[in-house]
C-alpha positions in Angstrom: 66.5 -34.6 -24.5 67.2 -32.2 -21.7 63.2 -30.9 -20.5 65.1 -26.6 -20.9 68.7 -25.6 -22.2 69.7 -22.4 -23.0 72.4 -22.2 -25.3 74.5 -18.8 -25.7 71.6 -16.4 -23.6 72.8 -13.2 -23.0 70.4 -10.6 -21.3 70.6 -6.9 -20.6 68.2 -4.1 -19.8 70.2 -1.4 -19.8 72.6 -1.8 -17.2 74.9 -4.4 -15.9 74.7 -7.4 -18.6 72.9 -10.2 -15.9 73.6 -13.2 -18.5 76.3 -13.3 -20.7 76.4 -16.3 -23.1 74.8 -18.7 -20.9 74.8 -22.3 -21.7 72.4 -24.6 -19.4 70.3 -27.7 -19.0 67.9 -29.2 -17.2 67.5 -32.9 -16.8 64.7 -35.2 -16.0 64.6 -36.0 -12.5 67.4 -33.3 -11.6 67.1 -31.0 -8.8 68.8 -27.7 -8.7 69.2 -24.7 -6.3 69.6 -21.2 -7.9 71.9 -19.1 -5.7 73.2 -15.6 -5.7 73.7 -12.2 -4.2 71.1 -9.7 -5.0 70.7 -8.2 -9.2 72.7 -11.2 -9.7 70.2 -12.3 -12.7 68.2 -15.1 -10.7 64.6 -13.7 -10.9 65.5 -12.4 -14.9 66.6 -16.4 -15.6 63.5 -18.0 -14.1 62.0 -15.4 -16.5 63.6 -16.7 -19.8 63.1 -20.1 -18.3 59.3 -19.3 -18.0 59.0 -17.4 -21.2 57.8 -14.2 -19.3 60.9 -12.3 -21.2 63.0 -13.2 -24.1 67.0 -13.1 -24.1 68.8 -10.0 -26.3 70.3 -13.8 -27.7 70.5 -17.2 -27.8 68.5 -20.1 -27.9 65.9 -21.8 -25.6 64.7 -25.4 -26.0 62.2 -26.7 -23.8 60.5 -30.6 -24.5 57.1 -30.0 -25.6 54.4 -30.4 -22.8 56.6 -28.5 -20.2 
């Protein structure tokens, strides 16, 4: 089991659409770099990862204990 996926997220808040059906997983022992120009959606999808904000849709899964 992946410890977060997203599957189909989609976020707006009014303007530009920052995710748009976005599927993603984190595995154990992975390392990742988020990278992208400026109101690109990185802060707003560390967010959803966090649980600070919810998606508009989709589904989060994150393994219990996280």
């Amino acid at each position: 089991m992946s410890l977060l996926a997203l599957q189909g997220v989609s976020f707006d808040h009014g303007g530009p659409i920052l995710l748009d059906a976005v599927d993603f997983a984190i595995e154990e022992r992975e390392r990742l770099a988020l990278v992208g120009r400026n109101g690109a959606g990185k802060s707003t999808l560390l967010a959803i990862f966090s649980g600070e904000i919810l998606p508009g849709s989709g589904d989060i899964s994150r393994r219990k204990g996280l």
